[in-house]
DOBA-46297 format. One record per residue: residue in three letters; x, y, z of N, C-alpha, C in turn. Coordinates in steps of 0.2 Angstrom, whole numbers, padded with zeros to 4 digits, always signed. Layout:
REM residues N
alaXYZXYZXYZ
...
//
This chain:
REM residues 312
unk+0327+0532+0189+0330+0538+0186+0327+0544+0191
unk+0332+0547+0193+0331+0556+0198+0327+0560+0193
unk+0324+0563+0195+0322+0567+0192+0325+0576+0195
unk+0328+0577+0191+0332+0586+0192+0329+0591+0192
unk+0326+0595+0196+0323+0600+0198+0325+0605+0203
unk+0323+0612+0198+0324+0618+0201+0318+0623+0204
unk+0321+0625+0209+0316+0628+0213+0311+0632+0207
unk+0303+0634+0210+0301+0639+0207+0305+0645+0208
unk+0305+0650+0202+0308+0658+0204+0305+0664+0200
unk+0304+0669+0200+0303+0674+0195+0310+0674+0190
unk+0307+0675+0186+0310+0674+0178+0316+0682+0177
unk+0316+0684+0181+0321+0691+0181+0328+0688+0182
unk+0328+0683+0187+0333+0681+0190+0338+0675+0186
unk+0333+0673+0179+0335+0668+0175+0339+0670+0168
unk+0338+0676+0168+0340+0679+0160+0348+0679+0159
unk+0351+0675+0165+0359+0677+0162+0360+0670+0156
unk+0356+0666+0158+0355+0658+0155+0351+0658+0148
unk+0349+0664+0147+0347+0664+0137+0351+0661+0133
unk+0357+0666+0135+0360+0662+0128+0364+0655+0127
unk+0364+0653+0132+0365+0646+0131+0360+0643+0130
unk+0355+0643+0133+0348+0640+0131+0347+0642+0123
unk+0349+0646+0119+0345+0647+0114+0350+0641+0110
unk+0357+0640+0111+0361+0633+0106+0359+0629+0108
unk+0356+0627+0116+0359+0619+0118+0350+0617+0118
unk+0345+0622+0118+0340+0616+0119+0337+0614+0114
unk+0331+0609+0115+0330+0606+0111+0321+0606+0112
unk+0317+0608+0106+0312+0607+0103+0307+0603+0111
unk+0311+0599+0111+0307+0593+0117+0311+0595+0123
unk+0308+0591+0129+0310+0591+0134+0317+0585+0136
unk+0316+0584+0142+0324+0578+0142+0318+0571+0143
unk+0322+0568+0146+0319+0560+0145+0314+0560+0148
unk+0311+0553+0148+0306+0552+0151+0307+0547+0158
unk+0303+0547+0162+0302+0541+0170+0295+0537+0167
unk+0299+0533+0168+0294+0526+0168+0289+0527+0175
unk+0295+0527+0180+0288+0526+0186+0285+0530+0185
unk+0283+0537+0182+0279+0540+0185+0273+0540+0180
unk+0275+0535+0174+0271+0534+0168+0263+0532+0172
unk+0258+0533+0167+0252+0535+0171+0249+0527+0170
unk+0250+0524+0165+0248+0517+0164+0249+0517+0155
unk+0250+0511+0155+0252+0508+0148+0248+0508+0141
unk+0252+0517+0137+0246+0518+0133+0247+0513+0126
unk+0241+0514+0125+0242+0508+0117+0248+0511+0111
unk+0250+0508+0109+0256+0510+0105+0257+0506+0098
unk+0257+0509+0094+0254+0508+0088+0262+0502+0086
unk+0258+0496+0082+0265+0491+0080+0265+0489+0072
unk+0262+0495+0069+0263+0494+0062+0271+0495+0058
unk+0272+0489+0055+0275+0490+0051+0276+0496+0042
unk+0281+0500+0045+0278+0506+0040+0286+0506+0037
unk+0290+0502+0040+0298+0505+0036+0301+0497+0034
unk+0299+0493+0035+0303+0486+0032+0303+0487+0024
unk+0298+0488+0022+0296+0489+0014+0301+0494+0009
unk+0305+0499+0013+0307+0506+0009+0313+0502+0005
unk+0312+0505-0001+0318+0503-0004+0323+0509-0006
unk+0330+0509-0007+0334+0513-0007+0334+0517-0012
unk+0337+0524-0012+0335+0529-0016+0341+0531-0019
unk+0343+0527-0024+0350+0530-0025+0353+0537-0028
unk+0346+0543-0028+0351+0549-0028+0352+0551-0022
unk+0348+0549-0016+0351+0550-0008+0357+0548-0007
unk+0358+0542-0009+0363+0537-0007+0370+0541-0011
unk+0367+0542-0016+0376+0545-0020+0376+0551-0018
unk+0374+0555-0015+0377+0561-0010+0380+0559-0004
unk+0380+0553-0001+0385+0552+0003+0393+0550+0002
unk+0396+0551+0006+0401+0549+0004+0403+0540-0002
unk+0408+0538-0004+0407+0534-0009+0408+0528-0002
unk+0404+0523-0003+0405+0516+0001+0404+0517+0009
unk+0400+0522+0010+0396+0523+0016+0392+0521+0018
unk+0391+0515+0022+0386+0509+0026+0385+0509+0032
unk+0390+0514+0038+0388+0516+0044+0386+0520+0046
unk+0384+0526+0046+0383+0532+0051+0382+0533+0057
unk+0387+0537+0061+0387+0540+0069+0380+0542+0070
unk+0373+0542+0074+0369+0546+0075+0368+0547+0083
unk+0368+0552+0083+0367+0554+0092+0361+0556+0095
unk+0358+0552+0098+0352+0554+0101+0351+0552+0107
unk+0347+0552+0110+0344+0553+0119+0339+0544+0117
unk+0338+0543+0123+0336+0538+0125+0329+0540+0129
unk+0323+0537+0128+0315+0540+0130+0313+0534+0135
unk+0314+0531+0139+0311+0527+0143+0306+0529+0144
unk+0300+0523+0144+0293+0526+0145+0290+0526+0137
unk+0284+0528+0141+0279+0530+0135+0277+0537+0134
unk+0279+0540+0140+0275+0548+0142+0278+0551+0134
unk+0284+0553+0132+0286+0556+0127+0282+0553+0122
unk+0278+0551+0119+0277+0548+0112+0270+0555+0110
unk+0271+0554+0105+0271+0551+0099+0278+0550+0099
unk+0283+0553+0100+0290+0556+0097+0296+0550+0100
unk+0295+0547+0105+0299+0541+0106+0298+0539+0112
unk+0301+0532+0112+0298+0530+0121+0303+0521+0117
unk+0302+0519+0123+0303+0512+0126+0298+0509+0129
unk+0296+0504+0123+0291+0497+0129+0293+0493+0133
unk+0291+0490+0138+0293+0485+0141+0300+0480+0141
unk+0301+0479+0133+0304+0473+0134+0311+0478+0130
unk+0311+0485+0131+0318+0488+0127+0317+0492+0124
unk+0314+0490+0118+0315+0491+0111+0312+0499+0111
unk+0315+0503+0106+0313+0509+0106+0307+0510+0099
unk+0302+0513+0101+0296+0516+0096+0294+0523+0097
unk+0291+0524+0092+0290+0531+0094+0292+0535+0086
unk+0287+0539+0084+0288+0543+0075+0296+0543+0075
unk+0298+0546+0079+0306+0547+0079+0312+0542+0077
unk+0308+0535+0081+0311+0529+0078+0311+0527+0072
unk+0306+0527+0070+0303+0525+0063+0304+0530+0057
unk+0303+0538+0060+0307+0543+0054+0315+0541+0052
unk+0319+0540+0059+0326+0540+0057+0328+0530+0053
unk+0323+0526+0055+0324+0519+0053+0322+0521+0044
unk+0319+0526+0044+0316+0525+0036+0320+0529+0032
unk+0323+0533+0037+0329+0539+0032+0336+0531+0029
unk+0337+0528+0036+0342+0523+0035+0341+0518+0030
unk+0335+0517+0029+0334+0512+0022+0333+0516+0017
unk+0330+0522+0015+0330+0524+0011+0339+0525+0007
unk+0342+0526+0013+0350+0529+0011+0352+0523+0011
unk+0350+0517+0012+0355+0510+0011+0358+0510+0017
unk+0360+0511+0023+0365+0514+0027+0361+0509+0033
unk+0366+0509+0039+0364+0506+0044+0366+0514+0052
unk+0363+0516+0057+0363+0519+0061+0368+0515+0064
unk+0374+0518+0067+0379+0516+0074+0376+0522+0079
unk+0371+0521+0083+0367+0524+0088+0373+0524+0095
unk+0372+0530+0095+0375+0534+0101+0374+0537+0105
unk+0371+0534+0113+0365+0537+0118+0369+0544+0120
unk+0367+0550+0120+0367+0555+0123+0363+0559+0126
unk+0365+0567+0130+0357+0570+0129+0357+0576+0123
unk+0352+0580+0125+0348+0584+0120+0355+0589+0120
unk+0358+0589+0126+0360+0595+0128+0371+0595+0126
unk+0371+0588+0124+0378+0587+0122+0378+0585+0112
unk+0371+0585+0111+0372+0582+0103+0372+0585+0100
unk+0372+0591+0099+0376+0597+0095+0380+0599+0097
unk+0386+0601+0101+0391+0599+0103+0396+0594+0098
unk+0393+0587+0101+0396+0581+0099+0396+0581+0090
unk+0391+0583+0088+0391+0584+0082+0397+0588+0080
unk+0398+0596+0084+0401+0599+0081+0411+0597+0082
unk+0408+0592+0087+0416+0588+0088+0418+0582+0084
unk+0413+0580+0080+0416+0573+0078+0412+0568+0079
unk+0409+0570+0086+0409+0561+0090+0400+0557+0085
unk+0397+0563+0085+0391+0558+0079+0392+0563+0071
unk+0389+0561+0067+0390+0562+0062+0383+0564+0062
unk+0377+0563+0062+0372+0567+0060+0368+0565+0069
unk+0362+0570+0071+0362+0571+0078+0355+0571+0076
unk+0351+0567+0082+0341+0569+0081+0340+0568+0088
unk+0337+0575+0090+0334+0575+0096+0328+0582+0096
unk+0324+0580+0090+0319+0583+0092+0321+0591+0093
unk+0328+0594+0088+0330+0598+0088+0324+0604+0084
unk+0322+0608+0085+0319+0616+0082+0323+0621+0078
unk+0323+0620+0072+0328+0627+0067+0327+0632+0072
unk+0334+0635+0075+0333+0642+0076+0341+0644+0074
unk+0342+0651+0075+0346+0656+0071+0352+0653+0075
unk+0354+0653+0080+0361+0651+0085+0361+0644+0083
unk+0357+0639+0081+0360+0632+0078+0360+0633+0073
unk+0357+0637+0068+0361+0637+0060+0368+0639+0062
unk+0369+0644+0066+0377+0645+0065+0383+0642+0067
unk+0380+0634+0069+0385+0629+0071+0383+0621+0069
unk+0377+0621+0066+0375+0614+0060+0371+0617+0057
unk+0371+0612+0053+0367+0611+0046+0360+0606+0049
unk+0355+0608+0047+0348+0605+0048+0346+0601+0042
unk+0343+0595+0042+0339+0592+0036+0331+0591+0038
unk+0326+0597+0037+0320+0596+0042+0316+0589+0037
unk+0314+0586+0044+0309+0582+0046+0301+0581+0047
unk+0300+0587+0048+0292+0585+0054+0293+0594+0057
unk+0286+0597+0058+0282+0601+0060+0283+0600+0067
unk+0285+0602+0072+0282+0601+0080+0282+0610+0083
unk+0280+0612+0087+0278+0620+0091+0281+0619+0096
unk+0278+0623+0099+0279+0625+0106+0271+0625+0109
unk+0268+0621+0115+0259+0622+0116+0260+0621+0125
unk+0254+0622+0128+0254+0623+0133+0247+0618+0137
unk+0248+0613+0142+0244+0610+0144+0243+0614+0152
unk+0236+0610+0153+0235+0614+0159+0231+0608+0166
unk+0234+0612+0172+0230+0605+0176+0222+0606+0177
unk+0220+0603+0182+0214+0604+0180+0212+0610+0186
unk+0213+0610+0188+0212+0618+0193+0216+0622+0192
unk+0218+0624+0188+0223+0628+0186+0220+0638+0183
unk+0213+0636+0183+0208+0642+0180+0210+0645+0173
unk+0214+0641+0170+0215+0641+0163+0213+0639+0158
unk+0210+0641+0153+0204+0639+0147+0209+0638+0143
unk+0213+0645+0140+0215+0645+0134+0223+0648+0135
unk+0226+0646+0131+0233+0654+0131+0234+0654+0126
unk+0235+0661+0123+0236+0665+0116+0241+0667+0118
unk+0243+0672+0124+0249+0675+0124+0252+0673+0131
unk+0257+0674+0131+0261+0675+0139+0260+0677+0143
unk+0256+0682+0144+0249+0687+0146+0247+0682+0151
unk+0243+0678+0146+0240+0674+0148+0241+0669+0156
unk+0249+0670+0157+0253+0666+0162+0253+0670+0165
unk+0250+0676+0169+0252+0682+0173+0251+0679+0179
unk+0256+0677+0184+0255+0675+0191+0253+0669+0192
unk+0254+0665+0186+0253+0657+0187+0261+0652+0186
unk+0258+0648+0190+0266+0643+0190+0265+0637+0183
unk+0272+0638+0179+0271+0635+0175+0277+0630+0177
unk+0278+0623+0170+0283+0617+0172+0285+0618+0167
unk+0293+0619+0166+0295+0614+0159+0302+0612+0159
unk+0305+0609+0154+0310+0608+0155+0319+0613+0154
unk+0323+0611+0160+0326+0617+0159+0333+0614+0153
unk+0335+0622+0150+0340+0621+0145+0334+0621+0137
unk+0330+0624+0138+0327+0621+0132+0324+0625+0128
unk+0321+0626+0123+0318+0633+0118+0311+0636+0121
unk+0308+0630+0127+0305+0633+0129+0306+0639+0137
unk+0311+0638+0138+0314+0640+0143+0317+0646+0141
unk+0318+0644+0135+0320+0654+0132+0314+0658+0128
unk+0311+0654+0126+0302+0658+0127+0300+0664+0132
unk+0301+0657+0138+0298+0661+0143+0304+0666+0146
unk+0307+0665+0148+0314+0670+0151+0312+0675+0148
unk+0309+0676+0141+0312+0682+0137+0303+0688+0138
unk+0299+0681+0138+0291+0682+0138+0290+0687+0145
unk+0292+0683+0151+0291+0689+0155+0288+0695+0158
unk+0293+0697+0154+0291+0707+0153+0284+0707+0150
unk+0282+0702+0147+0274+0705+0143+0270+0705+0152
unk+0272+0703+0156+0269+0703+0163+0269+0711+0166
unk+0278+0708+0168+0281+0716+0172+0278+0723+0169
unk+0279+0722+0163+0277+0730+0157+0272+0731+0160
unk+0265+0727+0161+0258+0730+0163+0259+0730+0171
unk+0261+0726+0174+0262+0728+0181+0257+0723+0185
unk+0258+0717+0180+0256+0712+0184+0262+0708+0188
unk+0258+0701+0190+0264+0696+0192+0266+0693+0189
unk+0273+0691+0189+0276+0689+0184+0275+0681+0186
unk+0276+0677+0177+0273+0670+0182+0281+0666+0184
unk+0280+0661+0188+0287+0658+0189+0287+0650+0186
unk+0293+0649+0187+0295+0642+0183+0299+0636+0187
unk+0293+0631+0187+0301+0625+0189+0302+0622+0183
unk+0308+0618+0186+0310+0615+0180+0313+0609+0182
unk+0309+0603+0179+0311+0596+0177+0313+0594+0172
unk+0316+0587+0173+0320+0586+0166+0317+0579+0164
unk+0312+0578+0169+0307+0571+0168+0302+0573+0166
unk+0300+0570+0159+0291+0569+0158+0286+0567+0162
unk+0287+0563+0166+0284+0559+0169+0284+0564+0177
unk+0287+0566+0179+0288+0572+0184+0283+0578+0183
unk+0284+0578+0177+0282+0585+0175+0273+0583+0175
unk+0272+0577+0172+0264+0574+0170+0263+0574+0178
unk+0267+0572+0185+0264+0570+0191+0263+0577+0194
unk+0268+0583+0192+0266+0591+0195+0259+0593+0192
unk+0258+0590+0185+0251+0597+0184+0245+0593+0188
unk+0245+0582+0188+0241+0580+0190+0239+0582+0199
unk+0244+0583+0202+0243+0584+0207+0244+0592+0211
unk+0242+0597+0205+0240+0603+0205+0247+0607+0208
unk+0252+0605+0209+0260+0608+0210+0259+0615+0206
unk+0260+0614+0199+0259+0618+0195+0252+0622+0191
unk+0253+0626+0186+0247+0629+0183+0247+0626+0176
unk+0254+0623+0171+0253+0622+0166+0259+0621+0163
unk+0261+0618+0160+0266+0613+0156+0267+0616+0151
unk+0273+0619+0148+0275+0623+0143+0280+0617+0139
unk+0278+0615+0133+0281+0608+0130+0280+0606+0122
unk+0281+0605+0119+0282+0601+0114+0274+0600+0109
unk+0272+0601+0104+0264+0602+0102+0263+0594+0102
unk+0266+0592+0098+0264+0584+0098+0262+0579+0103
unk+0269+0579+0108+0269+0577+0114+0263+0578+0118
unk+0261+0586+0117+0256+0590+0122+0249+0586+0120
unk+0248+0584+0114+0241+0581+0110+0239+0576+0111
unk+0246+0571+0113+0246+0565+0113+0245+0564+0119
unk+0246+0568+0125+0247+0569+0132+0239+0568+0135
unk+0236+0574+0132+0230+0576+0134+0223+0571+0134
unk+0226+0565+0129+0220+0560+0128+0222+0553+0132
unk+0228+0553+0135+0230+0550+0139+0230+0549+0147
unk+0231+0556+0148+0232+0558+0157+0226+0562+0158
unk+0223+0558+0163+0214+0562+0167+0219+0569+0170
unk+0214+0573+0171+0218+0579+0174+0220+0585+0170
unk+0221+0583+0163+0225+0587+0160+0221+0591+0153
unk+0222+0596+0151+0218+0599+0147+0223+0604+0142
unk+0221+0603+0133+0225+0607+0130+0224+0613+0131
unk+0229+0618+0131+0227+0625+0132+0227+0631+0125
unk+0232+0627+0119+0234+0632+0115+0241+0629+0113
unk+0241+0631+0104+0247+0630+0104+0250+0638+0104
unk+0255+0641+0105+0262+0645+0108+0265+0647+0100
unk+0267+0642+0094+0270+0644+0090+0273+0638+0087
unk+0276+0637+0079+0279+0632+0078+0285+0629+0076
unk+0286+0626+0077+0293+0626+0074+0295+0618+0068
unk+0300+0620+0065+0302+0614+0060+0308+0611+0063
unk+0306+0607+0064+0312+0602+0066+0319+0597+0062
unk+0321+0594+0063+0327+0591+0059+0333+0589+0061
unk+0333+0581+0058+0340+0582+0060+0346+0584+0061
unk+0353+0586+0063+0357+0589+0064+0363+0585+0061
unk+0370+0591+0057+0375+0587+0056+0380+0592+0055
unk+0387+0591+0054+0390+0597+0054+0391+0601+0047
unk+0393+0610+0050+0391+0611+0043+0399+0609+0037
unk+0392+0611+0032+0396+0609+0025+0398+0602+0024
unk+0395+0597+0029+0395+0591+0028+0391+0588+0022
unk+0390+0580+0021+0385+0580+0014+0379+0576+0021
unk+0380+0576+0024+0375+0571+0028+0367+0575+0028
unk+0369+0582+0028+0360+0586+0028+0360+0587+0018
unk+0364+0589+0015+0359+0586+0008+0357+0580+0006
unk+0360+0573+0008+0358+0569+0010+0351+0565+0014
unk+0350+0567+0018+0345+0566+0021+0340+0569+0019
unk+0338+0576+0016+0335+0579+0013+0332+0576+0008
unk+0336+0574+0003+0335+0572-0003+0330+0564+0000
unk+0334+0563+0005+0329+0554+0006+0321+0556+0009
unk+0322+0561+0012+0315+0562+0015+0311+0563+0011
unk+0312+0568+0005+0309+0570+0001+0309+0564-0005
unk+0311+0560-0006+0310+0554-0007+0305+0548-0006
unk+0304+0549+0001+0299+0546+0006+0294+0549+0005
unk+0293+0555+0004+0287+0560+0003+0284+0557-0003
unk+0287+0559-0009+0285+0557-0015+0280+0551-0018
unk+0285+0545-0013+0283+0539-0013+0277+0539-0008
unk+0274+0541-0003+0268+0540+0000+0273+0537+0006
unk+0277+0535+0006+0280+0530+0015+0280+0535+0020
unk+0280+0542+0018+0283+0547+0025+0276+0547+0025
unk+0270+0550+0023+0266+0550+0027+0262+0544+0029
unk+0265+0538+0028+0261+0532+0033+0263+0532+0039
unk+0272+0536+0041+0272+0535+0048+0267+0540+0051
unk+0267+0547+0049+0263+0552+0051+0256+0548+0054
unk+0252+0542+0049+0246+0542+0048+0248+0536+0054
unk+0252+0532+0055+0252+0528+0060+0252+0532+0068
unk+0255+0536+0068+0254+0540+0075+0251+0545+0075
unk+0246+0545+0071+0238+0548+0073+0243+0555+0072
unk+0249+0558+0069+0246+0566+0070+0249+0568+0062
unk+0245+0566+0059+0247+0569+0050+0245+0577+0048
unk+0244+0580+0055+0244+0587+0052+0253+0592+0053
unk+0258+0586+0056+0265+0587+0058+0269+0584+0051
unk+0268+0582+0045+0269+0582+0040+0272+0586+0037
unk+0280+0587+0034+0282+0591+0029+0279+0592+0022
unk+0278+0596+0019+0275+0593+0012+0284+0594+0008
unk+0289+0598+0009+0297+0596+0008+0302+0596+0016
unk+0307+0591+0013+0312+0594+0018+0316+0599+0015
unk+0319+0603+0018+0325+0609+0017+0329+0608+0021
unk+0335+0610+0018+0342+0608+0021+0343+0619+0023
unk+0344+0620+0031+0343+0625+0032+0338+0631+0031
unk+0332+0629+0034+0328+0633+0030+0328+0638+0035
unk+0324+0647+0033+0324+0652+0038+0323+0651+0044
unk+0325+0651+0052+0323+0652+0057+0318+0656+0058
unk+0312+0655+0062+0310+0661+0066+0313+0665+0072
unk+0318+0662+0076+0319+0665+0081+0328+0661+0084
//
């Protein structure tokens, strides 16, 4: 797999790209690289979703005799992405992601008809037809309410990891990035962060920092290990999960947070639906066993909400 990159550049020259960045990206970054995975981390193979049994006021929001559903999601080779998803060796996809959307599917009775995309055509495709509900580690914001309907899921931010010679302790603000090279991925919510963050720089009359952009996890994990960069603007979970795994790397701070959720079209039933099953699983103690299996149960909904307020 290539890995897609753009030069580094001062962020003045990026801002015509806001607004598509703020519909098409996604909470996460894009896929992951196997080769450039740093060694094979241990990976949790608890069974946490065989047992769910169906929740029949979930189920009766759906349409009558509904047993397939469209879902459009990205594909994670690798292990870099996890907690949130990846592929082992032999295929098979794992990852909270796998196991939140396997448990939504038993809960509803229904079986997934899985449709590999990326992050950057499944709201789109949602909004065409081609999936009927869409999970890519999508972030509530204002420009995707106004083209789908959310059923949140899971707690995940925006944080920052740093390399090791990077002279970076901590980041609270953008400030903090004044004249350092940062990595993230392009098209994404963190890519309109920072575009916008900038001028916290220019205003005081410092240097502004710059940005490359990869669309590989694993690219992105080999820039800060071999000091390319100053620090990986990414995903909190991912970022937690990152930092007990890869020598090198150190957490900086989380940036902010966001609620996640799968996506569908609006005024469909498929986000009351979901909702209803999540919040089911809740009840029932199952949704937080997945949490508890991939070590980050402080990412726990206590409800899901079908569109709930955006921050930005």
């Amino acid at each position: 797999m290539r890995s897609r990159a753009r030069s580094a550049r001062p962020f003045a020259l990026l801002a015509a790209t806001a607004a598509a960045a703020a519909l098409l990206s996604a909470c996460g970054g894009g896929s992951t690289d196997t080769a450039a995975s740093s060694s094979a981390y241990p990976v949790p193979t608890e069974d946490v979703v065989s047992s769910i049994a169906v929740d029949p006021a979930a189920k009766a929001l759906l349409p009558a005799g509904t047993t397939e559903v469209t879902l459009g999601l990205t594909r994670q080779p690798g292990v870099n992405n996890l907690p949130h998803g990846g592929e082992v060796p032999d295929g098979n996809p794992v990852g909270l992601d796998v196991d939140l959307r396997n448990a939504v599917a038993k809960a509803l009775g229904i079986t997934w008809k899985q449709d590999i995309g990326t992050f950057s055509t499944i709201i789109p495709g949602v909004q065409n037809g081609r999936y009927q509900v869409g999970q890519g580690n999508f972030g509530v914001t204002k420009p995707r309410l106004q083209v789908v309907d959310f059923a949140t899921y899971l707690n995940d931010g925006q944080a920052f990891v740093g390399s090791a010679n990077s002279g970076l302790t901590e980041v609270k603000t953008l400030e903090d990035l004044c004249g350092k090279k940062i990595v993230t991925g392009s098209g994404t919510t963190f890519q309109q962060i920072l575009e916008k963050g900038v001028e916290q720089c220019t205003a005081k009359g410092k240097p502004a920092y710059t940005v490359q952009y990869l669309d590989e996890q694993g690219a992105i994990i080999l820039s800060l290990q071999n000091g390319r960069v100053d620090a990986y603007f990414g995903p909190t979970l991912s970022l937690r999960y990152l930092v007990d795994k890869v020598p090198g790397t150190t957490f900086l701070g989380e940036y902010s947070t966001t609620v996640v959720g799968f996506v569908s079209a609006k005024g469909s039933p498929f986000a009351p639906a979901i909702a209803q099953a999540v919040n089911t699983l809740i009840a029932r103690g199952e949704y937080q066993r997945l949490f508890d299996k991939w070590k980050v149960p402080a990412a726990a909904l206590p409800k899901s909400e079908v569109n709930p307020q955006a921050g930005f």
